[in-house]
C-alpha positions as CSV (number, residue, x, y, z in Angstrom):
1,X,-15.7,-2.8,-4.2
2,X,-16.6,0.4,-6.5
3,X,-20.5,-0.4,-6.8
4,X,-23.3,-0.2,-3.4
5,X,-24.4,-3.4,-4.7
6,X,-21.7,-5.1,-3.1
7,X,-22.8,-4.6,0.3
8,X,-26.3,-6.3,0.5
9,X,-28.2,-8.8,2.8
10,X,-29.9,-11.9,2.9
11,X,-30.2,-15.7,4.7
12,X,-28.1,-18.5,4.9
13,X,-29.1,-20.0,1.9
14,X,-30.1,-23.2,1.1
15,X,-28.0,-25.8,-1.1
16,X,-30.6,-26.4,-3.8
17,X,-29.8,-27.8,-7.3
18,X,-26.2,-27.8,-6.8
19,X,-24.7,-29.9,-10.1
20,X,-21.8,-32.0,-9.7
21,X,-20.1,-32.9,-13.0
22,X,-17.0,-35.2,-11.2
23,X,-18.6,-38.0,-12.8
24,X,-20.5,-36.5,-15.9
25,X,-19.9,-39.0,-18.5
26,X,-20.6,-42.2,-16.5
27,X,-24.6,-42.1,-18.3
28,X,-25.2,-43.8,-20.9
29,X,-28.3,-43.3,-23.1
30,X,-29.6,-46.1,-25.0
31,X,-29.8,-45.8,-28.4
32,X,-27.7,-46.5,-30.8
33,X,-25.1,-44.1,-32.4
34,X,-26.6,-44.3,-35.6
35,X,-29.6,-42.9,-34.0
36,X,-28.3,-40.6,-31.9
37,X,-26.5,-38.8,-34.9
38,X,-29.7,-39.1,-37.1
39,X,-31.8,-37.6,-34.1
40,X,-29.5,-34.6,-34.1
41,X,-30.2,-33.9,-38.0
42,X,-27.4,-31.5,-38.7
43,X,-27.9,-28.5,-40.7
44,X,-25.2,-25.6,-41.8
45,X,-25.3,-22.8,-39.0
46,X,-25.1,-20.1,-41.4
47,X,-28.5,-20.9,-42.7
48,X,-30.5,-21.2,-39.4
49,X,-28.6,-17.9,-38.8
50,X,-30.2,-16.2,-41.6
51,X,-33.4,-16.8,-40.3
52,X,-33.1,-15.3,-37.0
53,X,-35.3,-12.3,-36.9
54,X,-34.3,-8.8,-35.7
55,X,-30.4,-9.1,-35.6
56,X,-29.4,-6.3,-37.3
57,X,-27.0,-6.3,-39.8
58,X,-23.4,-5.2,-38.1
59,X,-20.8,-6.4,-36.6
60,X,-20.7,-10.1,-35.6
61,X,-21.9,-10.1,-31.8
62,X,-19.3,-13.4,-31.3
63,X,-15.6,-13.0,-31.8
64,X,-14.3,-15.0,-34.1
65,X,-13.0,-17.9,-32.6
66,X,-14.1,-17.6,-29.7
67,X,-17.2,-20.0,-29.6
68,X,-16.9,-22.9,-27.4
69,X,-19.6,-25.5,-25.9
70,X,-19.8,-26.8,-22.2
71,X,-18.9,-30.8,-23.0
72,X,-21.2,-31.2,-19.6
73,X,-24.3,-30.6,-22.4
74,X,-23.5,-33.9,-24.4
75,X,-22.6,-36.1,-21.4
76,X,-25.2,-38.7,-22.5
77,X,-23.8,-38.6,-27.0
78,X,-19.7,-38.4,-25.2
79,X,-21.0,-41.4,-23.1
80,X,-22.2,-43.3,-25.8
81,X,-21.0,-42.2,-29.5
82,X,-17.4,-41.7,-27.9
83,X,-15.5,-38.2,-28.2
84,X,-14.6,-38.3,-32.1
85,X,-18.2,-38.3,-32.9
86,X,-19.4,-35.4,-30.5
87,X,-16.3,-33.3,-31.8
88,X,-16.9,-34.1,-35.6
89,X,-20.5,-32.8,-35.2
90,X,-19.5,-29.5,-33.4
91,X,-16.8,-28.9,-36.2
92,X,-19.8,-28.8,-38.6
93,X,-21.5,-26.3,-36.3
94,X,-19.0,-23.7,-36.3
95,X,-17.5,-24.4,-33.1
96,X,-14.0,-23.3,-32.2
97,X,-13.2,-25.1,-28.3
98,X,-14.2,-27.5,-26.1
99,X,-14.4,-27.1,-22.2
100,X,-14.5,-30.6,-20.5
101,X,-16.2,-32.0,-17.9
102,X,-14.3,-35.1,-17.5
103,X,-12.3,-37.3,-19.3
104,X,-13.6,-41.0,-20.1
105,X,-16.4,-41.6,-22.8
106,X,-18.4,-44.2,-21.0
107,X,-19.1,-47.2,-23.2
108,X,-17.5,-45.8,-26.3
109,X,-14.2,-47.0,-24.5
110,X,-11.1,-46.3,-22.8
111,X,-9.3,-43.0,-23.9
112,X,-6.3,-41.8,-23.2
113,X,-5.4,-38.3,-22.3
114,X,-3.3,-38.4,-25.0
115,X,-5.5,-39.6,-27.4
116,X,-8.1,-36.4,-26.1
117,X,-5.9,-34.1,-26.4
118,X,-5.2,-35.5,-30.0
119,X,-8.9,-36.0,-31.1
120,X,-10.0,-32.4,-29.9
121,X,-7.4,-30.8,-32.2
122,X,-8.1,-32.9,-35.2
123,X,-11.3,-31.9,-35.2
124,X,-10.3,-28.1,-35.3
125,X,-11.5,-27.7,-31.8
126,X,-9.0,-26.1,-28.9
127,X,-9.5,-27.4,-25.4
128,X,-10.3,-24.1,-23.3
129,X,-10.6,-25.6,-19.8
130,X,-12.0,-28.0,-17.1
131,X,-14.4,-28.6,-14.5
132,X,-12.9,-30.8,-11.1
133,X,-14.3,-30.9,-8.1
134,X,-13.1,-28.5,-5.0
135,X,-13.3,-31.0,-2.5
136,X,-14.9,-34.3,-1.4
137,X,-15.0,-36.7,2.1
138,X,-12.7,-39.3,0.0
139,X,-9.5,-38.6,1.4
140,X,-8.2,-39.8,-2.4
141,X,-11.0,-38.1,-4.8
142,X,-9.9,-36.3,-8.1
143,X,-10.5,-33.1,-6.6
144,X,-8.4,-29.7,-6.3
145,X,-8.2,-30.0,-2.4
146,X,-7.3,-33.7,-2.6
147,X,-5.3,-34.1,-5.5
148,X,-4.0,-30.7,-6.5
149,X,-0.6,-31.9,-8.8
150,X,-2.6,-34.8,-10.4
151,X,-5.2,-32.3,-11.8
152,X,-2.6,-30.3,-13.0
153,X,-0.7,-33.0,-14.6
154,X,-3.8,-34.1,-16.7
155,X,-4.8,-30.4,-17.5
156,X,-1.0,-29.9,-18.6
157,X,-1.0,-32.9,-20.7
158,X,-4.5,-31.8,-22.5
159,X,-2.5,-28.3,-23.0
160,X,-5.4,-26.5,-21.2
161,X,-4.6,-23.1,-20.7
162,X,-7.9,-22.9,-18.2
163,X,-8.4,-25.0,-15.2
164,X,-11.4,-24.9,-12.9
165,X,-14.4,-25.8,-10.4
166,X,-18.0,-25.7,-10.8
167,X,-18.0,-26.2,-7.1
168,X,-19.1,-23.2,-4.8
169,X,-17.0,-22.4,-1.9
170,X,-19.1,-24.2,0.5
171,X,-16.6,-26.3,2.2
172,X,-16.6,-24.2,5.6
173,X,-20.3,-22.9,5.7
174,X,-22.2,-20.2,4.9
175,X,-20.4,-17.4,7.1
176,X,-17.6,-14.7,6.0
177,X,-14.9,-16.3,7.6
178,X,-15.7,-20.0,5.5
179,X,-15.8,-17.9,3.1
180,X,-12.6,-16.3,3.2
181,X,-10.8,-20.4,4.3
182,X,-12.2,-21.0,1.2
183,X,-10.3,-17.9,-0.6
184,X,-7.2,-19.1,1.0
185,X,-7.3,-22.6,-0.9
186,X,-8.7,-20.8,-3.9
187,X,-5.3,-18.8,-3.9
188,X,-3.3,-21.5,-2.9
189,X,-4.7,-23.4,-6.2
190,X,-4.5,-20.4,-8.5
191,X,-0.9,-20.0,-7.6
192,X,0.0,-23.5,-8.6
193,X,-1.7,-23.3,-11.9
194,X,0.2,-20.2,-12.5
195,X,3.3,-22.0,-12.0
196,X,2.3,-24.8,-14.6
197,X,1.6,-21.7,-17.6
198,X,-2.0,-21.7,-16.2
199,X,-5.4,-19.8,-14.8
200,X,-7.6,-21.5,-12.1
201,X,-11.2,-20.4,-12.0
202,X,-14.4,-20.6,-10.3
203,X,-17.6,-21.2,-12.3
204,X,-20.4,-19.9,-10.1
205,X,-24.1,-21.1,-9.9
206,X,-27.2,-18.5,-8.2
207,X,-26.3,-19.5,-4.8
208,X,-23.2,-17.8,-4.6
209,X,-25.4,-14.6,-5.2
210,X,-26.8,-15.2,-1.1
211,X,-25.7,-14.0,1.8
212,X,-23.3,-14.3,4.9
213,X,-25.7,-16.6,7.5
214,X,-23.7,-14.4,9.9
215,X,-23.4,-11.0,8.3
216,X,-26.6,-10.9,6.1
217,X,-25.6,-7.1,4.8
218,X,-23.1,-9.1,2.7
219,X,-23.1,-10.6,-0.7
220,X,-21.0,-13.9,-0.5
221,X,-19.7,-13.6,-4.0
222,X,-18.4,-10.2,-2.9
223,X,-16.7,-12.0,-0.2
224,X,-14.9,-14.4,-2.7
225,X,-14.0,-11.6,-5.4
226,X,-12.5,-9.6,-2.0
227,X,-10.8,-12.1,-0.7
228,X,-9.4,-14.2,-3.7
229,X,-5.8,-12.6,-5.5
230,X,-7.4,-11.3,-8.9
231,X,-3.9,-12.6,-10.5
232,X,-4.1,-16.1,-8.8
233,X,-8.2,-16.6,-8.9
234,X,-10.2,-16.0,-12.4
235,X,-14.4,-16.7,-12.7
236,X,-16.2,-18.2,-14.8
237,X,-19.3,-16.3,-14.9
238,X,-22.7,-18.9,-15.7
239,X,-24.8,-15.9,-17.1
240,X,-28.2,-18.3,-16.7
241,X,-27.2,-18.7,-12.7
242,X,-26.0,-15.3,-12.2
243,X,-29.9,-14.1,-13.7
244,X,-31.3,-16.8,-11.6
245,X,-28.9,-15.0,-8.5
246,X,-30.4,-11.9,-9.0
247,X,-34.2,-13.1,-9.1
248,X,-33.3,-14.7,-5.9
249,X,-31.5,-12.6,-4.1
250,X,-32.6,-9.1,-4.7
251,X,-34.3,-8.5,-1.7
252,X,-32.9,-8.0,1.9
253,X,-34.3,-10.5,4.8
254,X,-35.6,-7.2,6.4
255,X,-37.6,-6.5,2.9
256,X,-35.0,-3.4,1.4
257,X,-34.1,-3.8,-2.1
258,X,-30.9,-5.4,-3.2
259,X,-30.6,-4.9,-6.6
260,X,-27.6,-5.8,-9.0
261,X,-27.0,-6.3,-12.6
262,X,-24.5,-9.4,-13.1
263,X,-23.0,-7.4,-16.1
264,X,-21.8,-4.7,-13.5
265,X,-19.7,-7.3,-12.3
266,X,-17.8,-8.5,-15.2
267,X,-17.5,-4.4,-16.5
268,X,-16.1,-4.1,-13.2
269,X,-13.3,-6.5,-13.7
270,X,-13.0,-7.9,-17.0
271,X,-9.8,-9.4,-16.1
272,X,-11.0,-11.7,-14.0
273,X,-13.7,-13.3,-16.5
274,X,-11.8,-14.8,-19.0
275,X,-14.7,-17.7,-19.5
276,X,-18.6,-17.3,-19.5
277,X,-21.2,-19.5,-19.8
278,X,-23.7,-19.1,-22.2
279,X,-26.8,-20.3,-20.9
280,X,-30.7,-19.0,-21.8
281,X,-34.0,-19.3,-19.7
282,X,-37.3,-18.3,-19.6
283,X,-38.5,-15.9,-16.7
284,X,-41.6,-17.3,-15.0
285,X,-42.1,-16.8,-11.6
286,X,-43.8,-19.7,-10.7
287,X,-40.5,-21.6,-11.4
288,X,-40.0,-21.8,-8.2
289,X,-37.2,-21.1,-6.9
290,X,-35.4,-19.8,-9.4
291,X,-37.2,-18.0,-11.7
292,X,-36.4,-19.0,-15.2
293,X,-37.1,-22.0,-16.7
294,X,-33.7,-23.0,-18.4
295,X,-34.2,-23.3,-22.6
296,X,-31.9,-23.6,-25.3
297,X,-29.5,-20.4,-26.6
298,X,-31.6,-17.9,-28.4
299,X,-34.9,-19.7,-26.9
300,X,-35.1,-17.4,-24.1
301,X,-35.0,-14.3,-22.2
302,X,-31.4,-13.4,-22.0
303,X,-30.3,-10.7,-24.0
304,X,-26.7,-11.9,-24.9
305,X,-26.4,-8.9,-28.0
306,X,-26.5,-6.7,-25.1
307,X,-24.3,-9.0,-22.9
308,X,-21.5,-10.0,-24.9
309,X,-21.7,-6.7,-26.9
310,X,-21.3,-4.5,-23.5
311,X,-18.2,-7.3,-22.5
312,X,-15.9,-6.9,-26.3
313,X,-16.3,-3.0,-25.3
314,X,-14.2,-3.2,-22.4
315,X,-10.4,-2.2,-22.2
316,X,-9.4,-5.8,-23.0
317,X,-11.1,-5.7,-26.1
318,X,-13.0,-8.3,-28.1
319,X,-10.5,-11.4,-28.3
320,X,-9.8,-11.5,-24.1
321,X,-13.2,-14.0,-23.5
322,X,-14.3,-17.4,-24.4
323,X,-17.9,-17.9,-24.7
324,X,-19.2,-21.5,-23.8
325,X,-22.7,-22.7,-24.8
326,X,-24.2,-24.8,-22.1
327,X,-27.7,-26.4,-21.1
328,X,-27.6,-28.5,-18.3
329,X,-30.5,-30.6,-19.2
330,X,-31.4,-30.3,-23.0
331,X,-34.0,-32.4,-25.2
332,X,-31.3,-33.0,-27.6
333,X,-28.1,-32.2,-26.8
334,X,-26.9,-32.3,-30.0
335,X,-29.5,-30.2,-31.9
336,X,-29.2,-28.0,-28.7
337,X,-25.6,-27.6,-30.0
338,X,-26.1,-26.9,-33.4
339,X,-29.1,-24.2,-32.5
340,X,-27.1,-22.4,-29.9
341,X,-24.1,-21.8,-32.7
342,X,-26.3,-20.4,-35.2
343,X,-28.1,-18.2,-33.0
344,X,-24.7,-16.9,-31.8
345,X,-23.3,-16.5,-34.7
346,X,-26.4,-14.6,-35.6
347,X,-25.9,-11.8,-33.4
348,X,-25.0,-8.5,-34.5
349,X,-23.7,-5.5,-32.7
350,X,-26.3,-2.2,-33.0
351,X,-24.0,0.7,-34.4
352,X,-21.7,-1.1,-36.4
């Protein structure tokens, strides 16, 4: 590791807030679609971006074609309005891909994996990635430990070239060496995506940010960027969490600073980020205990011009990132959609 910040201390920290998304699209809201789509009152993204104040006037922040959403956000309009009509809305806002969060549409009906692969691409969207579950008690759950080649097989036949976990690598505990078990099937997983044309990845939340119950001058993240092949394992850095990491775990247990910048860790390997998150809060310390009160993009704290401009400056360039908007929880997921869009697309780079 090239920075000091990788070498920091804290306690075993506590599982709090941990989302699953295995079974995402099993809520169904109830109102009607009509309503639903009416609620979300869809406007053109080029004029909400023209009144987004102090934006400069540059270069365009967002690479083109690069701007993808977290399907996780419209669980409850996927669930009941069906795929077609979530993907037709986000075609009007200016998206480019989709990154799933499971694959059935609730009451809207049985789809096939086929028929997915089809919709997404009629609606000029690309399917980016995936989110499955690392591991579960069921002997037979859809997960990446249990069911490895069937995951595969479904992310092959949706042409994903991106196939991942939300989960953290909690499976053996807390310590280093669980840690590093978990690196071992995190290889293991990477290298049999490879072999099917694609990249596993791990999406992180702020508890990967703690530290080693049994070696609290280590960062665990460290321990799974250390001990994971960088060709075999990729992340998927949640900006939001990572902030929310770096609130929470800044301090030793003995009281000594621990600081780090979640940037530093993408400029330090851009390589291995080839998704992100794109996630806003609000600080506020007495959101306890994380420290930011989640909003929609552009809503909040998170300086993403800086962000995003600092990432299309590395050796890999503009075009070697996918940026997904997400909001685990929003009023509206579909004007949460539209917002998030124009205030991306709003972003300009200082200098240019």
């Amino acid at each position: 590791m090239s920075r000091t910040r990788r070498t920091e201390a804290a306690n075993d920290p506590e599982l709090v807030h941990r989302l699953s998304r295995r079974n995402m699209l099993g809520v169904a809201a109830g109102a009607t679609a009509a309503a639903l789509l009416g609620a979300a009152a869809p406007a053109a993204a080029a004029a909400e971006a023209t009144a987004s104040p102090g934006q400069g006037h540059g270069r365009p922040v967002l690479p083109p074609g690069r701007l993808g959403i977290q399907l996780y956000s419209l669980r409850d309009k996927v669930a009941t309005l069906g795929f077609a009509a979530v993907f037709a809305e986000l075609q009007k806002y200016g998206y480019d891909e989709v990154e799933y969060a499971g694959y059935s549409q609730g009451s809207a009906g049985p789809i096939s994996l086929a028929q997915l692969k089809r919709l997404t691409r009629d609606h000029g969207l690309r399917p980016i990635g995936s989110h499955v579950g690392y591991y579960a008690s069921d002997p037979g759950a859809y997960t990446f430990a249990q069911n490895l080649d069937r995951v595969l097989d479904d992310a092959a036949a949706l042409g994903l070239p991106h196939i991942g976990t939300a989960s953290g690598p909690w499976r053996y505990g807390s310590t280093v060496d669980g840690w590093k078990r978990c690196a071992e099937e995190f290889n293991r997983f990477g290298a049999a995506a490879r072999k099917r044309g694609m990249k596993f990845y791990q999406h992180n939340h702020s508890e990967e940010f703690s530290f080693a119950s049994d070696r609290p001058d280590v960062r665990l993240y460290d321990v799974l960027l250390a001990e994971t092949d960088p060709d075999l394992v990729h992340l998927e850095m949640d900006i939001f969490w990572a902030y929310v990491g770096q609130y929470r775990y800044s301090v030793r247990p003995d009281g000594t600073p621990a600081p780090f910048d979640p940037l530093d860790y993408v400029l330090d390997q851009p390589h291995r980020y080839p998704l992100f998150h794109v996630k806003d809060g609000d600080r506020d310390d007495s959101a306890v205990p994380y420290g930011y009160r989640m909003t929609d993009v552009g809503d909040g704290d998170i300086d993403y011009r800086r962000f995003i401009s600092a990432v299309n400056r590395t050796r890999h360039g503009r075009n070697a990132h996918h940026w997904q908007a997400e909001h685990d929880n929003p009023v509206d997921s579909l004007t949460f959609a539209r917002k998030s869009s124009a205030h991306l697309h709003s972003l300009r780079e200082k200098g240019h």
